[in-house]
C-alpha positions as CSV (number, residue, x, y, z in Angstrom):
1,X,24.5,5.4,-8.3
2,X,20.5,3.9,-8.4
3,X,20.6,0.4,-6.4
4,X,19.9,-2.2,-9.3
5,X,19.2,-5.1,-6.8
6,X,17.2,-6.8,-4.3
7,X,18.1,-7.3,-1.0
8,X,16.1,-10.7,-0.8
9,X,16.8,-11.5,-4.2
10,X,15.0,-15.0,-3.6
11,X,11.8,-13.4,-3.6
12,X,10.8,-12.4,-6.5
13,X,8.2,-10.0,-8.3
14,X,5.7,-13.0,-8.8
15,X,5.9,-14.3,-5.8
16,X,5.3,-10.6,-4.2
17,X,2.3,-10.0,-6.3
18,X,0.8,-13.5,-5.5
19,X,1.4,-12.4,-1.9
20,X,-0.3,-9.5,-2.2
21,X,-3.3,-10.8,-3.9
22,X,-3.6,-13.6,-1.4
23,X,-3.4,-11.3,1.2
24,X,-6.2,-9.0,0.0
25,X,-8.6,-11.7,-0.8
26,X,-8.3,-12.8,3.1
27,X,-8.7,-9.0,3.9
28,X,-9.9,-7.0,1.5
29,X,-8.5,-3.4,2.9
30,X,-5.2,-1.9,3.1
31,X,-4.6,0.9,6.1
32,X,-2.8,4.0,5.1
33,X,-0.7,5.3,8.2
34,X,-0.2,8.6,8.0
35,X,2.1,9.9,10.7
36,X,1.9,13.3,11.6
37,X,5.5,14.9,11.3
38,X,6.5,15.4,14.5
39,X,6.7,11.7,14.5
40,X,10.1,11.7,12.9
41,X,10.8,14.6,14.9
42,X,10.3,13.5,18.5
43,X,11.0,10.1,20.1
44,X,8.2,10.3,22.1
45,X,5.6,10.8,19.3
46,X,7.3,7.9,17.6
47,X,6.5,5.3,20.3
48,X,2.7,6.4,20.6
49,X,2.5,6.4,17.1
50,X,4.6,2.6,17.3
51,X,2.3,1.7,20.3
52,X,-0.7,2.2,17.9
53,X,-0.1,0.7,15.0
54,X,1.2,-2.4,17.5
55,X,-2.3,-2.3,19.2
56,X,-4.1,-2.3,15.8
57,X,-1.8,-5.1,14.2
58,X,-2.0,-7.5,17.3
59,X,-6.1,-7.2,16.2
60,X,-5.8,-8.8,13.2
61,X,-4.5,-6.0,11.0
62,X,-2.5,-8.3,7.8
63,X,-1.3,-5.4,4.9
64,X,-0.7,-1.8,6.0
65,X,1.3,1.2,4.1
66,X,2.9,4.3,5.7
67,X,4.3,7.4,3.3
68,X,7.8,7.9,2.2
69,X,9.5,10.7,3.7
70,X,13.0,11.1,2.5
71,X,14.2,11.0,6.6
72,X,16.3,7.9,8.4
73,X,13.7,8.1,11.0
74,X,11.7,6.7,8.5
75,X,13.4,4.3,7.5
76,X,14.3,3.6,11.3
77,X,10.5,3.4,11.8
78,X,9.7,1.2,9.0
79,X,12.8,-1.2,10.3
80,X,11.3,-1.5,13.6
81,X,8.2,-2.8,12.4
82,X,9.6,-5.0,9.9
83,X,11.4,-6.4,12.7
84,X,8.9,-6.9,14.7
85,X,5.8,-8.1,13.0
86,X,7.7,-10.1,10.0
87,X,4.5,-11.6,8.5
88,X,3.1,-8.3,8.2
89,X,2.3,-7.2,4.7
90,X,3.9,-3.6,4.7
91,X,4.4,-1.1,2.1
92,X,5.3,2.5,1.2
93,X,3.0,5.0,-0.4
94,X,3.6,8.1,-1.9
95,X,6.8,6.9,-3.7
96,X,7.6,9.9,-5.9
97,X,11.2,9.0,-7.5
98,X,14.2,6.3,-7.7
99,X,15.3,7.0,-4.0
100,X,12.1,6.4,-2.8
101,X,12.3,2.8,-4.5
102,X,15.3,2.5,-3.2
103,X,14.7,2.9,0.3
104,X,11.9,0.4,-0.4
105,X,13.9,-2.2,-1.3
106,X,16.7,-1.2,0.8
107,X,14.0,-2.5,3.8
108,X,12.9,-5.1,2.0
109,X,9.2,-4.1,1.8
110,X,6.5,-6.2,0.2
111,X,4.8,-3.4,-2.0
112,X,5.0,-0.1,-2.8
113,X,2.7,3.0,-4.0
114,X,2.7,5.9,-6.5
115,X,0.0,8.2,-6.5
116,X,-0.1,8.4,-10.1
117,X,1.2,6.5,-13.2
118,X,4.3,6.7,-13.8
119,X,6.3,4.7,-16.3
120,X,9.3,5.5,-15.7
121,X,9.4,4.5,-12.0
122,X,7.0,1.6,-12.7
123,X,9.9,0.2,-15.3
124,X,12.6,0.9,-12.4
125,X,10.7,-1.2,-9.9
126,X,10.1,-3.7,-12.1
127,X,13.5,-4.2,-13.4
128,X,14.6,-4.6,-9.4
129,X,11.6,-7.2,-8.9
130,X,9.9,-4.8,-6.3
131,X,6.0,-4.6,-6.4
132,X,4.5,-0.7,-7.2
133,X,1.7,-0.2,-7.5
134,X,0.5,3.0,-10.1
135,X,-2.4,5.2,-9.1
136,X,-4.7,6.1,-12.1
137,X,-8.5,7.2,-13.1
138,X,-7.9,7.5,-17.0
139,X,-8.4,5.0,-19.9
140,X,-4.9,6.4,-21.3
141,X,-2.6,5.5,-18.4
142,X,-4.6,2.2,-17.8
143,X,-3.7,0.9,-21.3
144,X,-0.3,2.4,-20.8
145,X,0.0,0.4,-17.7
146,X,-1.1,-3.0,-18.6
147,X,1.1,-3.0,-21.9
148,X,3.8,-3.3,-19.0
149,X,1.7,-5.9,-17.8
150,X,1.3,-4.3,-14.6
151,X,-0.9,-6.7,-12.2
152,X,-2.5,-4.7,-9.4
153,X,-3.9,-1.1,-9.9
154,X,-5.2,1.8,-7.5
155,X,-7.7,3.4,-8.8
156,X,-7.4,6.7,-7.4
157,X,-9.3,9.2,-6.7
158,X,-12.1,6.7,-7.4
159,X,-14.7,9.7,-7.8
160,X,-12.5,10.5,-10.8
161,X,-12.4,7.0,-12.6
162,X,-13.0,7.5,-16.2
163,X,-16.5,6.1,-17.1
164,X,-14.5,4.3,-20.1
165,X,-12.5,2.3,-17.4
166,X,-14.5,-0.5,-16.6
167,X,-12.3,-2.5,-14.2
168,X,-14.8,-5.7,-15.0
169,X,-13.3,-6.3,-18.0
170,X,-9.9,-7.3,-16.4
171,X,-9.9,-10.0,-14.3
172,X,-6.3,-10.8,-14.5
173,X,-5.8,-7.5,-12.6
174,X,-6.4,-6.6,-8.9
175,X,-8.1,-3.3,-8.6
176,X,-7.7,-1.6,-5.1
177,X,-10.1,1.6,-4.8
178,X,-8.7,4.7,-2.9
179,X,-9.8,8.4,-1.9
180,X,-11.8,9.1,0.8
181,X,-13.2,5.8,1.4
182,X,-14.1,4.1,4.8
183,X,-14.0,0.7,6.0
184,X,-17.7,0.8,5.8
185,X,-17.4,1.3,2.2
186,X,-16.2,-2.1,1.4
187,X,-19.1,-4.2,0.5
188,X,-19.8,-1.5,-2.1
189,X,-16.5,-1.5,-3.8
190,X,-16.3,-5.1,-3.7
191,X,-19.8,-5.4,-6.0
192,X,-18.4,-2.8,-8.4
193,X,-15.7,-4.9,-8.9
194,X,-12.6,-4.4,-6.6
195,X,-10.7,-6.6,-4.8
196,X,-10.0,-4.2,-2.2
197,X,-9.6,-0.5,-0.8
198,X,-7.0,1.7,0.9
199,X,-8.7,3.4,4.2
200,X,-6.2,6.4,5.1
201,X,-7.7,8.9,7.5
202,X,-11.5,7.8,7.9
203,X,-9.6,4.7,9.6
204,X,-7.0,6.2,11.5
205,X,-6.2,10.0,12.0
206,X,-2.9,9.6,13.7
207,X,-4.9,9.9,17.2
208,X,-7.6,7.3,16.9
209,X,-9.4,4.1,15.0
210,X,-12.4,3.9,13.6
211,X,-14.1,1.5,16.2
212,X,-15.8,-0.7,12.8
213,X,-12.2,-1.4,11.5
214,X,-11.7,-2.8,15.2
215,X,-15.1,-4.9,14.9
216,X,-14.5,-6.6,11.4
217,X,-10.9,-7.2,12.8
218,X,-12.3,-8.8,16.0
219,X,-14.9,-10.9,14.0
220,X,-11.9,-12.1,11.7
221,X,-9.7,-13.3,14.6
């Protein structure tokens, strides 16, 4: 049976999507871990991929989001960092159906991601006061969206946004930009109008950082 609660059930949907917004305004990107498999395969990839996200945190790092895989060592990874770095704003991406969710709230995360919109699952989350966040580029799921009043969008791929989409016009709403974009990138979403982006693989490819996330970190501590 669909879990239909919240583990923290103090903390509520409002107070999540505050957090979130609070959070990006003090930092204005998200990283996007993306382990490589053998992560949740071998105990030893695990730690070195633990070791690096530790290293990268302990910099400064506030909001970071690691795929869903539908594997307890996931969930055993995500654990261990919610153990360990508690103020840490951590989410899942990727979420692709109810379990997903689930596991996300099972943990206790502060957010979650879908790649696309999806009303169905958006509704779910909602009713379980769990932060998801849709992925969109057309004016059709956008209006779709904020008749749910959904707060906080991904605009994803941004090279795709429909020209009719004109994020400007909705302040109430925190746009985050994703696809391909580097930390470098920014300044140059932040004058068109975001709040923030998601840097995935141009800021860490499972083996290394890119050295400017490590600078902006260092000049933020």
């Amino acid at each position: 049976m669909p879990i239909i609660y919240n583990n923290n059930s103090d903390i509520k949907l409002e107070v999540k999507i505050n957090k979130f917004k609070k959070f990006l305004k003090i930092q204005s990107f998200i990283l996007l871990a993306r382990p490589k498999y053998i992560v949740y395969e071998s105990e030893l990839a695990k730690k070195k991929f633990f070791q690096d996200l530790t290293f990268i945190i302990n910099k400064g790092l506030l909001m970071l989001e690691i795929p869903w895989v539908d594997n307890k060592n996931w969930l055993d990874l995500m654990s261990d960092l919610k153990s360990k770095f508690p103020n840490l704003q951590i989410g899942s991406a990727s979420l692709v159906n109810k379990k997903s969710i689930d596991d996300s709230l099972k943990l206790n995360l502060n957010f979650s991601m879908m790649r696309f919109w999806n009303k169905d699952l958006y509704v779910y989350s909602k009713k379980n006061d769990h932060l998801l966040i849709p992925g969109m580029t057309s004016i059709k799921d956008f209006k779709e969206a904020i008749s749910y009043d959904c707060s906080a969008i991904k605009i994803f791929p941004v090279a795709k946004k429909d020209n009719l989409l004109d994020i400007n016009e909705f302040s109430q709403i925190s746009f985050v930009g994703a696809g391909d974009i580097a930390i470098s990138d920014i300044n140059k979403f932040k004058s068109l109008g975001y709040q923030g982006v998601i840097v995935g693989s141009k800021g860490y490819d499972g083996e290394k950082f890119d050295p400017q996330i490590l600078k902006i970190l260092n000049r933020e501590i």
